[in-house]
C-alpha positions in Angstrom: -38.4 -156.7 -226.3 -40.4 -157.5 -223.2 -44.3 -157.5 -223.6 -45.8 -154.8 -221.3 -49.0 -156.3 -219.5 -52.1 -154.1 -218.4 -52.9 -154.5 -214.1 -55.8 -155.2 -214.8 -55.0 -158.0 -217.0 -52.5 -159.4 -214.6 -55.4 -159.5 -212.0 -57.9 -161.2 -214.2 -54.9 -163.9 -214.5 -54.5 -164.2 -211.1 -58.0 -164.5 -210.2 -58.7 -167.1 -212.7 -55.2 -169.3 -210.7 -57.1 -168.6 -207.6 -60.4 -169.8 -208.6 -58.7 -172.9 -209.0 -57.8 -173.1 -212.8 -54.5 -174.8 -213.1 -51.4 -173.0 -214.7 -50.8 -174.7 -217.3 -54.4 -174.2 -218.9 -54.4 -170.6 -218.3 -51.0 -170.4 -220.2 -51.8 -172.5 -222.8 -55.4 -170.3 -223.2 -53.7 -167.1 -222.7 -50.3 -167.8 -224.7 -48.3 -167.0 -221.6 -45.2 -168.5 -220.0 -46.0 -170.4 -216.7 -43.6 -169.1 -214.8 -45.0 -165.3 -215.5 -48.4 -166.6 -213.9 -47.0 -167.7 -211.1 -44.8 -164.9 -210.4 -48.0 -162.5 -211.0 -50.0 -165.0 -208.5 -47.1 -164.4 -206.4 -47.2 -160.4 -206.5 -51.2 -160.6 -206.1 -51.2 -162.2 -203.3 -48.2 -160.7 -201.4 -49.7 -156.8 -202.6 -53.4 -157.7 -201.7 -54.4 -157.9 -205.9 -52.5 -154.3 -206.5 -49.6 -154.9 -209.1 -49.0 -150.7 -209.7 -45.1 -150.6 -208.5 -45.7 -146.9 -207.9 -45.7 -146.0 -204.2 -45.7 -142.7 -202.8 -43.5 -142.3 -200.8 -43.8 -139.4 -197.5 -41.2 -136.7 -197.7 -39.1 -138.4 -194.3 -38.6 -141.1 -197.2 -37.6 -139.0 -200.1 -35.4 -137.2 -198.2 -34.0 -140.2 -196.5 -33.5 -141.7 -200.1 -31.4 -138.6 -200.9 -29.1 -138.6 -198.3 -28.2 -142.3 -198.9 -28.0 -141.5 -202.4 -25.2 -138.6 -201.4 -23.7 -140.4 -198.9 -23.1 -143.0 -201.5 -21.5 -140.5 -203.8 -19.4 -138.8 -201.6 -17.6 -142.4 -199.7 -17.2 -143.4 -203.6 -15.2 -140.5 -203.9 -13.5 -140.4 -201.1 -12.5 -143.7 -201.8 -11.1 -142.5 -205.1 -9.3 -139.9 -203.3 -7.5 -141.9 -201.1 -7.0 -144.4 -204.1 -4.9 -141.2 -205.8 -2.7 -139.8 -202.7 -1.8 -143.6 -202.4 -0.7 -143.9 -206.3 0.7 -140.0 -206.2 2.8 -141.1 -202.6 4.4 -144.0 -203.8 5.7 -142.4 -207.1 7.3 -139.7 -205.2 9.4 -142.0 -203.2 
């Protein structure tokens, strides 16, 4: 299972990279893989040091969210329906 790292942590490792403290010694100090630092560096630098993946989202968003979410459900089914007149056609002929 996955080891679950604190932000805080996370931006204590990244600060470290960007004081200029090489990968590899941070991972071998740390116990880390290098690839996780970097992807964390990554993260910290693209979401301005804030690694919380929570984002609150207005209510034009949530409710856009819920109508892709239907509209997906409904053209799956649609597509299921038109799947079944197909089958149910062809074995009447």
């Amino acid at each position: 299972m996955a080891k679950k790292y604190e932000n805080e942590f996370k931006v204590l490792i990244a600060e470290l990279l960007k004081s200029g403290r090489p990968v590899k010694e941070v991972s071998e100090e740390y116990g880390l893989n290098g690839a996780m630092i970097r992807r964390w560096r990554r993260e910290y630098e693209a979401k301005s040091g804030d690694f919380t993946n929570k984002k609150e989202l207005s209510q034009e968003e949530k409710e856009l969210k819920a109508l892709r979410k239907e509209l997906r459900e409904i053209t799956m089914e649609r597509d299921i329906l038109k799947k079944a007149v197909s089958i149910f056609s062809k074995s009447d002929r």
